[in-house]
Rosetta silent file (secondary structure, phi, psi, omega in degrees, C-alpha in Angstrom):
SEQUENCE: XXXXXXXXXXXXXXXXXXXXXXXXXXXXXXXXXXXXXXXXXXXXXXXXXXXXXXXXXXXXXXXXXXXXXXXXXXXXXXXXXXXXXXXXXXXXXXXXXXXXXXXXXXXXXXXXXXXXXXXXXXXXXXXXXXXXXXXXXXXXXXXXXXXXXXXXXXXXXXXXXXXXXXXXXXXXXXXXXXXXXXXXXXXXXXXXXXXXXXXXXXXXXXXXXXXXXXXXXXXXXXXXXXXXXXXXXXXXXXXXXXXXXXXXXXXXXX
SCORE:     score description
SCORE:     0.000 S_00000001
   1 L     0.000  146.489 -178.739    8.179  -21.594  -17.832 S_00000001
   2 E  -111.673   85.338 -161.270    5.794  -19.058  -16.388 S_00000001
   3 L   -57.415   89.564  154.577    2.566  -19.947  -14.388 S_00000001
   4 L   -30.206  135.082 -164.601    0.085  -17.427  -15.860 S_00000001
   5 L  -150.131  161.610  173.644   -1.461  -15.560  -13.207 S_00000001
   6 L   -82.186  -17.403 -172.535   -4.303  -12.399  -13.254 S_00000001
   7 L  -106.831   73.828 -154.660   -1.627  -10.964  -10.521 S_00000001
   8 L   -44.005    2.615 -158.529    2.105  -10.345  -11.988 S_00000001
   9 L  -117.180  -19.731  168.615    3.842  -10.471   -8.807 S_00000001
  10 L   -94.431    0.191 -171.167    2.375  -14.265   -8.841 S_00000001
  11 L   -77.960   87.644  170.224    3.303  -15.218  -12.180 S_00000001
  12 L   -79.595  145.773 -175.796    6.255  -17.219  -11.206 S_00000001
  13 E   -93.874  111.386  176.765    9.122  -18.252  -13.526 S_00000001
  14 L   -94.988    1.948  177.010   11.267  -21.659  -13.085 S_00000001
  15 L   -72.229  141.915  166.748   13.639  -20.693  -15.659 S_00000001
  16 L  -114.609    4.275  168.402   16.707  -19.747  -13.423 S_00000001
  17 L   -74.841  145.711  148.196   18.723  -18.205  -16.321 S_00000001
  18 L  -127.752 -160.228 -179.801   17.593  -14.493  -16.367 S_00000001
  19 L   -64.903  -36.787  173.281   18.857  -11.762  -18.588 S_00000001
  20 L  -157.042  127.964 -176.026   21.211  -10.621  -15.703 S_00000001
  21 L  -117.346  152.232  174.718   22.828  -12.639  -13.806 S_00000001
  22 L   -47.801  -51.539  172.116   24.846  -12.057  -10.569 S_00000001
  23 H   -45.893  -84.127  167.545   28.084  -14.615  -11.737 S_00000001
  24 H     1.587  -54.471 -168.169   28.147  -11.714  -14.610 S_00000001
  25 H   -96.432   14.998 -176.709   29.016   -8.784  -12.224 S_00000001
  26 L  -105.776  137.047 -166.988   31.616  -11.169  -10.693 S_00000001
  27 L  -118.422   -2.841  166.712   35.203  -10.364  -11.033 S_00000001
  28 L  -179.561 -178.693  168.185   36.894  -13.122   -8.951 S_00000001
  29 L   -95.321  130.545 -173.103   35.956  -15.936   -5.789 S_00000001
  30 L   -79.944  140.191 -175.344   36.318  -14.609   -2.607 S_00000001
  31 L   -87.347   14.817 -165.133   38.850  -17.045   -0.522 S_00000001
  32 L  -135.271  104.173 -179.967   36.260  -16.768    2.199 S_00000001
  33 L  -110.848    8.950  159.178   32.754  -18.593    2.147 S_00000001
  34 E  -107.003  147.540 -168.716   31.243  -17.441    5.753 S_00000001
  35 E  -151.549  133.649  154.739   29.777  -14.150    5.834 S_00000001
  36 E   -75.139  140.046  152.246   27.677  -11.804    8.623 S_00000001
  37 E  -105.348  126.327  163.394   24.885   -9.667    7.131 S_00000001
  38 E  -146.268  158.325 -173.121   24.194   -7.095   10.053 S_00000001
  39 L   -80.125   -3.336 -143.955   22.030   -4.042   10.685 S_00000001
  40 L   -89.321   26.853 -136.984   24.545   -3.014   13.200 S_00000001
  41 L   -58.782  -17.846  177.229   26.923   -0.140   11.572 S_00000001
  42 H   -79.267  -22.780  161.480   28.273    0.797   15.320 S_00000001
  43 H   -81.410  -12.883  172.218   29.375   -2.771   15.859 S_00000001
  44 H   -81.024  -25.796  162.424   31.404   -2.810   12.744 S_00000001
  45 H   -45.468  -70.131 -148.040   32.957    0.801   13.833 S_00000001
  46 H   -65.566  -24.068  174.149   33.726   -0.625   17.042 S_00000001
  47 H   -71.623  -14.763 -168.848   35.452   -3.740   15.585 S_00000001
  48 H   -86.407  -18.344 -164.784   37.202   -1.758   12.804 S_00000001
  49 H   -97.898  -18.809  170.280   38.567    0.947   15.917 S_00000001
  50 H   -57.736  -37.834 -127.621   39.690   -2.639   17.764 S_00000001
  51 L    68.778   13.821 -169.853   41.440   -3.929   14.703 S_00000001
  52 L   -75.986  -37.551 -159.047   39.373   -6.828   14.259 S_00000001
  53 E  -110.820  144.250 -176.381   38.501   -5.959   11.246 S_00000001
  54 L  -105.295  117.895  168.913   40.051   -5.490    7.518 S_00000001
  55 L   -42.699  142.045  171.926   38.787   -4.038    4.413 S_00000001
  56 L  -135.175  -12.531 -160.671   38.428   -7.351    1.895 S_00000001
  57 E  -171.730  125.651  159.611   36.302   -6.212   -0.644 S_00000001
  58 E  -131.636  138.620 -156.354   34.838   -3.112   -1.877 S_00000001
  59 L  -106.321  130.606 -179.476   31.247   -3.238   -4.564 S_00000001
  60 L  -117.350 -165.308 -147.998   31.448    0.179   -6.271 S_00000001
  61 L    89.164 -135.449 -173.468   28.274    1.788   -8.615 S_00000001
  62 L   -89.434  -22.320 -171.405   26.005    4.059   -7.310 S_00000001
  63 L  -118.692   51.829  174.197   25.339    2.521   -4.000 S_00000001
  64 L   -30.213   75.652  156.750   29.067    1.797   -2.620 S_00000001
  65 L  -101.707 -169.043 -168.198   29.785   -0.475    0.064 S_00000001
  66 E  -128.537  124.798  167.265   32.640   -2.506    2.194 S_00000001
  67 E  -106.104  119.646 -179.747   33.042   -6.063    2.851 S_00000001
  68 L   -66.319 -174.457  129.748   35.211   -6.619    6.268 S_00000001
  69 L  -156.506  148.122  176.629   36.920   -9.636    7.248 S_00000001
  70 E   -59.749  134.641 -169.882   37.786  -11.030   10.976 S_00000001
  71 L   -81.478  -30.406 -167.126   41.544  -10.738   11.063 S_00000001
  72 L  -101.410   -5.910  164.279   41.850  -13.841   13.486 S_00000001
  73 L  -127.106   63.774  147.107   38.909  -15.795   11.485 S_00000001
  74 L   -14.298  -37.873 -166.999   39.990  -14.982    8.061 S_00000001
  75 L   -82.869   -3.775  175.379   37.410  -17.498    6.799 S_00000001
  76 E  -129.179  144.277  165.196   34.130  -14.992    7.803 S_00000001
  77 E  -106.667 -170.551  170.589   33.268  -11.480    6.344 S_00000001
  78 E  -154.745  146.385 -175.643   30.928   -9.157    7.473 S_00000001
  79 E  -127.381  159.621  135.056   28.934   -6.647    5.525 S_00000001
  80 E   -57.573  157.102  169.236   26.797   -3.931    6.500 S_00000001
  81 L  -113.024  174.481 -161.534   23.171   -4.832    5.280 S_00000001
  82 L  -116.524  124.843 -167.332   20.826   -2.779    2.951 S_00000001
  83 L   -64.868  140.784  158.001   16.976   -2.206    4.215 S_00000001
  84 L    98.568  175.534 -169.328   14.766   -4.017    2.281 S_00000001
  85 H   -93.245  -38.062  178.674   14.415   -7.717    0.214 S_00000001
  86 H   -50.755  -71.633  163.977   15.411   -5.859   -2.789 S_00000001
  87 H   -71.216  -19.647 -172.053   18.543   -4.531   -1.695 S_00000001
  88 H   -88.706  -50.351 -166.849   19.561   -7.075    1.087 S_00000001
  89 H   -73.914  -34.860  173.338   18.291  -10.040   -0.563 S_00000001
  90 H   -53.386  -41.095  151.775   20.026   -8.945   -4.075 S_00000001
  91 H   -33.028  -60.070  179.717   22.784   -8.349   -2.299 S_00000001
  92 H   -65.007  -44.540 -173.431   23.154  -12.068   -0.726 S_00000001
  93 H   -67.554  -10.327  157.845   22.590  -13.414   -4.123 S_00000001
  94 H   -68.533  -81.596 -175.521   25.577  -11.651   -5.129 S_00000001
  95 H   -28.513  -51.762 -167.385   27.601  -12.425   -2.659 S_00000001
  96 H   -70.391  -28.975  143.248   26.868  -16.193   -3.057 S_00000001
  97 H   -27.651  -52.257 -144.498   28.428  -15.320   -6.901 S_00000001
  98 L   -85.827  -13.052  167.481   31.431  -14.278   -5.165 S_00000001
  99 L   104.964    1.716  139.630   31.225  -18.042   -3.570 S_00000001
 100 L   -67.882  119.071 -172.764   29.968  -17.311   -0.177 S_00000001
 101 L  -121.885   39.953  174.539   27.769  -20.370    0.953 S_00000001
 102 E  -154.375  132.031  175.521   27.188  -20.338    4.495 S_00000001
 103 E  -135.315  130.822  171.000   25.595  -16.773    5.785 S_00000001
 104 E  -114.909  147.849  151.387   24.116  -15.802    9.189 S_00000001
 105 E   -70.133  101.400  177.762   21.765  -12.599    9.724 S_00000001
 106 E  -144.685  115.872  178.588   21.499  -10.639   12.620 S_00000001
 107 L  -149.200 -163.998 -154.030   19.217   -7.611   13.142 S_00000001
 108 E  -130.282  157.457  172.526   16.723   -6.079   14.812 S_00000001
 109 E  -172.531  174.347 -136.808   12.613   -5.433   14.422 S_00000001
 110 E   -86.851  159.563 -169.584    9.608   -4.376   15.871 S_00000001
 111 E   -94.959  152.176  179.430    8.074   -7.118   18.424 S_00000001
 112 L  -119.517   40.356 -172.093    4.325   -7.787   17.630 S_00000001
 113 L  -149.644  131.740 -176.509    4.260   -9.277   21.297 S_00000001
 114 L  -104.474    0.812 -177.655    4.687   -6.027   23.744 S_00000001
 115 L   -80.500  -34.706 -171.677    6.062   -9.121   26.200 S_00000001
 116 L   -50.115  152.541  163.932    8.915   -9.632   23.577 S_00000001
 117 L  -135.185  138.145 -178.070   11.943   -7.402   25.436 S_00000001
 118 L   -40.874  107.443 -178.182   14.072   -4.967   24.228 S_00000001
 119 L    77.759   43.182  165.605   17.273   -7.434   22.817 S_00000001
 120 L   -94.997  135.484  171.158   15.036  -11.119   23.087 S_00000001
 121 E   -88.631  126.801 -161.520   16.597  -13.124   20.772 S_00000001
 122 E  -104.168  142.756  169.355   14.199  -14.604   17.911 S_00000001
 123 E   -87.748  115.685 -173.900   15.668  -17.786   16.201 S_00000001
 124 E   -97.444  103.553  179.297   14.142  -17.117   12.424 S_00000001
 125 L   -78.637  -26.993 -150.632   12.103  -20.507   11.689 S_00000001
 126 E   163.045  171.160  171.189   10.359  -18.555    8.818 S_00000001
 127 E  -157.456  151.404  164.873    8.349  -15.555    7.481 S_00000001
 128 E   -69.732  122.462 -172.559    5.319  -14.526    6.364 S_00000001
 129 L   -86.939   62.155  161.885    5.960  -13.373    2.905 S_00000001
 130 L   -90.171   51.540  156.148    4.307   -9.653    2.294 S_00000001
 131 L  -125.489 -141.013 -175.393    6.400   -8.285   -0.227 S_00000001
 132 L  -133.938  -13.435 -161.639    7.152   -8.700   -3.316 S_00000001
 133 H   -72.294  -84.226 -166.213   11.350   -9.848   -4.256 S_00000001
 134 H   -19.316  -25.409 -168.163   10.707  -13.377   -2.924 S_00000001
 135 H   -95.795    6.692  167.185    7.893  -14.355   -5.427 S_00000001
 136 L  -101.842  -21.063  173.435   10.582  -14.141   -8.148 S_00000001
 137 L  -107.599  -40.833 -176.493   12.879  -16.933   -6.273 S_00000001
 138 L  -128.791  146.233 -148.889   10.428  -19.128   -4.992 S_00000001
 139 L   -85.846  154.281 -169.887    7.437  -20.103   -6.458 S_00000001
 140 L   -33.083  123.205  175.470    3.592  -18.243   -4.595 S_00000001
 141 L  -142.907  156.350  161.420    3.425  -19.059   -0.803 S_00000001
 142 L   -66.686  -54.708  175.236    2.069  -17.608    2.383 S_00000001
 143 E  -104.271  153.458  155.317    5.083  -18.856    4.471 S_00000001
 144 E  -125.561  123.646 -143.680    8.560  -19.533    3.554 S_00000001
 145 E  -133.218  136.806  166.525   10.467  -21.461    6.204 S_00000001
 146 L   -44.621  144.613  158.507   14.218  -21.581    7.027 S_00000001
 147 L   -32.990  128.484  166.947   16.463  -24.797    6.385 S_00000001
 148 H   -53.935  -61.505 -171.905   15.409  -26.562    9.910 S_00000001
 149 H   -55.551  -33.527 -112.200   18.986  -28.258   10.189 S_00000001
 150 H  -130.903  -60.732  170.208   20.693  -24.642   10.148 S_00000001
 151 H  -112.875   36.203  149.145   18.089  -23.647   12.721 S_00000001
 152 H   -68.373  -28.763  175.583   18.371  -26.304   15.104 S_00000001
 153 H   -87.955  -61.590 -172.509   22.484  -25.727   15.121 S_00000001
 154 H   -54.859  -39.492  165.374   21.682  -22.228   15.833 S_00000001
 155 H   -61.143  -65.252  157.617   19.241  -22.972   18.359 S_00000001
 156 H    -7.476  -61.666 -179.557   21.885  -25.784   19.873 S_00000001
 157 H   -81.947  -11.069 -172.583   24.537  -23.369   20.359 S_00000001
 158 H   -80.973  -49.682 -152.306   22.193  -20.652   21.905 S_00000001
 159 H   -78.895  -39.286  173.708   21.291  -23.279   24.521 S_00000001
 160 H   -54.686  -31.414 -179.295   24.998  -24.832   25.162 S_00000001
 161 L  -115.658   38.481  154.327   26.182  -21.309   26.629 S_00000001
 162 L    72.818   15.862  177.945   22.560  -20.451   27.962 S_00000001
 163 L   -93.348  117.583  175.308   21.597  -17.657   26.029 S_00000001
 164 L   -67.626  121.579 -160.413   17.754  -17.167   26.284 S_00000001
 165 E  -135.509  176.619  163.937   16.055  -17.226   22.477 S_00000001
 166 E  -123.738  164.336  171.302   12.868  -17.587   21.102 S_00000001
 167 E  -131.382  118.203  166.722   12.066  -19.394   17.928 S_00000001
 168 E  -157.654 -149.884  140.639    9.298  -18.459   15.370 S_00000001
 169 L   -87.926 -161.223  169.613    8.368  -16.482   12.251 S_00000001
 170 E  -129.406 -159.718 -161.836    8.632  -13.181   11.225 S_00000001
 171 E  -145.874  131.596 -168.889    6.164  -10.862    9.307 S_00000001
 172 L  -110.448   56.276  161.422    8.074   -9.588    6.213 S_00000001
 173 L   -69.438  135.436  179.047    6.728   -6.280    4.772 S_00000001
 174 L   -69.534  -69.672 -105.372    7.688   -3.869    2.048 S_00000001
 175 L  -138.772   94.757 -169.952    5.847   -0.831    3.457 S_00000001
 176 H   -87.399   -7.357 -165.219    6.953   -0.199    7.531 S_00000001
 177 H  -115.045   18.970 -176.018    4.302    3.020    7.824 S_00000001
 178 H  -121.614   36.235 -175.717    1.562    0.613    6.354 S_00000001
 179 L   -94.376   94.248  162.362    1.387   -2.124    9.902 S_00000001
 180 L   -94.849  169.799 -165.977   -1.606   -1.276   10.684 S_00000001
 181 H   -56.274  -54.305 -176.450   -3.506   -2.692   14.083 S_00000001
 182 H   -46.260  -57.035 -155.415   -5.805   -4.903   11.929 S_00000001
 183 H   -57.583  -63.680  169.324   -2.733   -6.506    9.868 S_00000001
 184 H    -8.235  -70.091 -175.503   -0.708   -6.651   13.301 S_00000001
 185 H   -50.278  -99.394  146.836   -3.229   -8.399   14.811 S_00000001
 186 H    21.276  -74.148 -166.016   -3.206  -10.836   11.689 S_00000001
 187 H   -83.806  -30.258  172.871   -0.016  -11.333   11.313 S_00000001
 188 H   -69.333  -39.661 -155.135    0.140  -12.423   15.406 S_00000001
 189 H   -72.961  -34.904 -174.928   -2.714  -14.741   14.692 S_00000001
 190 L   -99.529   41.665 -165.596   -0.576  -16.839   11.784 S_00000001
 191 L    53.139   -2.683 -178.105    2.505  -16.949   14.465 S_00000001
 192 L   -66.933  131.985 -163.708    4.752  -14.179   13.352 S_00000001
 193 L   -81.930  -36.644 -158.664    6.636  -13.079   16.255 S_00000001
 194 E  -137.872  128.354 -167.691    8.703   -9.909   15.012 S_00000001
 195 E   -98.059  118.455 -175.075    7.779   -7.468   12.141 S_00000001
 196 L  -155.591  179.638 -177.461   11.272   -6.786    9.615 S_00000001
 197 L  -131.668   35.830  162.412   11.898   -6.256    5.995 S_00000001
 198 L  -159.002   -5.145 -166.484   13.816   -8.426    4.635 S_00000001
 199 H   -69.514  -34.752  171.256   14.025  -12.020    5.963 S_00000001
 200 H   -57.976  -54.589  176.036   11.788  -13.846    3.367 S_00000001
 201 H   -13.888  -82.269 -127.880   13.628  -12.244    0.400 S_00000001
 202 H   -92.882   -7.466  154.554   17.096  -13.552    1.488 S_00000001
 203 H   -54.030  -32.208 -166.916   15.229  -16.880    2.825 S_00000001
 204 H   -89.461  -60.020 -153.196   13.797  -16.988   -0.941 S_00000001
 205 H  -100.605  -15.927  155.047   17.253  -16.704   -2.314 S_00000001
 206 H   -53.236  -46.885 -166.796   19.071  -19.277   -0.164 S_00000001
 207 H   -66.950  -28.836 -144.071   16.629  -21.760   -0.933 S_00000001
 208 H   -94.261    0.045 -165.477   16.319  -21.023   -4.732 S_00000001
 209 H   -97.700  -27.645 -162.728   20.747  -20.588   -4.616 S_00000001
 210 L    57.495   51.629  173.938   20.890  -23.787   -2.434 S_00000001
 211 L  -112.054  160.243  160.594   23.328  -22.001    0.276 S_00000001
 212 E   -68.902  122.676 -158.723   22.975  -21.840    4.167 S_00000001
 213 E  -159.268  124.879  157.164   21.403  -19.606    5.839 S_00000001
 214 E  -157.649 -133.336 -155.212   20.073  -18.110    8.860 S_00000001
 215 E  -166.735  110.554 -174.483   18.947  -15.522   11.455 S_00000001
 216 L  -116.197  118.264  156.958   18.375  -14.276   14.433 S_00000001
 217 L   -96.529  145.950 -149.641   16.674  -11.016   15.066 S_00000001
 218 E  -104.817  165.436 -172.774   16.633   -9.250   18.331 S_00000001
 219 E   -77.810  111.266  164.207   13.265   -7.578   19.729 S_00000001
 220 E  -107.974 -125.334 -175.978   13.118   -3.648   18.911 S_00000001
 221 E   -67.920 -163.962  165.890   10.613   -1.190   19.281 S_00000001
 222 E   -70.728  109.329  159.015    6.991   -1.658   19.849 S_00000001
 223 L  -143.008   44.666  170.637    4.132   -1.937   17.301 S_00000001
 224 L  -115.522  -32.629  175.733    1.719   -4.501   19.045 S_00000001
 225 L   -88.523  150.925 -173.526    0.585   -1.887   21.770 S_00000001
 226 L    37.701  -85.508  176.475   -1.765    0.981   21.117 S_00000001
 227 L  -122.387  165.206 -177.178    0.785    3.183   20.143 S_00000001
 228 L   -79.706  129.084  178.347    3.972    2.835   18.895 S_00000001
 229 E  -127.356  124.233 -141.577    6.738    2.731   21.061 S_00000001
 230 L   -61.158  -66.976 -171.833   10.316    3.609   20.299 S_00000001
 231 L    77.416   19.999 -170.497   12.192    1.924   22.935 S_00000001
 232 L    45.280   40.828 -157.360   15.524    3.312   22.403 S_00000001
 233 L   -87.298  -33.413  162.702   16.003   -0.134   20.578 S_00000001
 234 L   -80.209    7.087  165.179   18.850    1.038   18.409 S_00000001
 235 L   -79.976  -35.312 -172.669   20.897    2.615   21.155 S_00000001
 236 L   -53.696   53.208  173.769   21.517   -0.884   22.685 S_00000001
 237 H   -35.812  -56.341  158.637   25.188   -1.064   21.474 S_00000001
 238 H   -14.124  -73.844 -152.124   25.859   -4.114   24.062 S_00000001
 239 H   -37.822  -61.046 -151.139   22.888   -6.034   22.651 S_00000001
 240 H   -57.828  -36.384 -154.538   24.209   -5.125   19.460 S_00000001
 241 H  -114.108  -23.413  165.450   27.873   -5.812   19.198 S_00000001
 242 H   -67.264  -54.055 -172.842   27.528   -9.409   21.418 S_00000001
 243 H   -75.722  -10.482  141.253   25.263  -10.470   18.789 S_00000001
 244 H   -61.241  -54.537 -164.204   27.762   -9.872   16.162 S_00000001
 245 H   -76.060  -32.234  169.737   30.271  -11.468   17.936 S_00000001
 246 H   -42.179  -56.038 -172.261   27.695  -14.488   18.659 S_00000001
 247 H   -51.876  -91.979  174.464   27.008  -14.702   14.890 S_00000001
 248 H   -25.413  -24.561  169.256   30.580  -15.058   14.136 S_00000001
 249 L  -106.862    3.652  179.696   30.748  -18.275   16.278 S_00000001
 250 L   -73.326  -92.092 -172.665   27.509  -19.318   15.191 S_00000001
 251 L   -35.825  -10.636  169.029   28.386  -19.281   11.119 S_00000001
 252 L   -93.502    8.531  179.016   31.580  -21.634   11.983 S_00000001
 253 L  -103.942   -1.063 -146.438   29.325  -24.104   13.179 S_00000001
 254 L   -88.475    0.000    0.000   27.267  -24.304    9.799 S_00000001
């Protein structure tokens, strides 16, 4: 049924049949149900030039990609992910077709705290929901908030080996050249810690799929001071490829 609305991006739908469905474009069950989503395409080079990693899967159309797997933890893949709620979160709900049900996230986005430092790890409690995919999986909200349990075992394991995190929300936007200083400001004011584009979506589609799921994004450039500042936040290859490999022992805990 559809709650009439004057704004169509609010009219939400609880029928969960649509017209097209993911189980439709599915062609078999994946023998695997843990899976990385990561922003990270130089840590999957460097694991693929190690040997960690196998081709398992490849999604063909117009938009072509590769699903890994850990050769010595058969039981987790890893995908690159696709910018946006549209593509990332459509993505996961696919995936969860294919019979993955436990997923962790890990990428990076600008801090709306100039205190935040280049690779602080945010524990994703939630997001503010300014797009638009999410309002088709879960019915009109300001916030949408992670499973708790999922990110208390994430926090848990950050704390048994001492790894310094933060925990909050994030600020979920469609439009990255349209953060302006008021909305910043804003967006600091309702707790969002870190500015990214895609965590309500795939937050939205866990909840509405009933799989696990969560996320930690690391602190990237600037857009709380003045001016924007780069911070050579996608150069950190360290940051980057430890937080893959974190993830991977993370998602065996879910």
């Amino acid at each position: 049924m559809i709650n009439k609305n004057d704004f169509p991006v609010l009219e939400f739908d609880t029928d969960k049949v649509a017209k097209l469905n993911p189980s439709q474009l599915v062609d078999k069950k994946f023998d695997a149900t843990r899976m990385i989503i990561t922003f990270f395409p130089d840590a999957i080079n460097k694991l693929i030039a190690n040997g960690e990693l196998e081709v398992y899967y490849k999604i063909g159309g117009e938009n072509p990609f590769t699903i890994y797997r850990f050769v010595k933890d058969p039981d987790v893949l890893i995908v690159l992910g696709q910018v946006g709620c549209p593509s990332c979160g459509g993505n996961l709900d696919l995936f969860y077709a294919f019979g993955i049900t436990k997923v962790m996230f890990c990428g990076g986005g600008g801090v709306l705290d100039k205190n935040i430092k280049v690779g602080q790890l945010l524990v994703v409690d939630g997001a503010i929901r300014d797009e638009g995919f999410s309002y088709h999986y879960v019915e009109p909200s300001r916030f949408i908030y992670t499973d708790k349990k999922i990110s208390d075992k994430i926090a848990a394991y950050l704390e048994q080996y001492n790894i310094p995190y933060l925990r909050g929300l994030t600020w979920t936007t469609d439009a990255l050249f349209r953060e302006t200083a008021e909305k910043v400001e804003l967006r600091k004011s309702e707790g969002a810690k870190i500015v990214e584009m895609e965590q309500a979506g795939c937050i939205a589609v866990a909840q509405f799929r009933g799989f696990d799921y969560g996320a930690i994004i690391y602190g990237g450039d600037d857009v709380a001071s003045e001016e924007w500042n780069h911070r050579g936040w996608n150069t950190r290859e360290g940051i980057r490829f430890n937080l893959v490999m974190l993830c991977k022992e993370i998602v065996k805990e879910f």
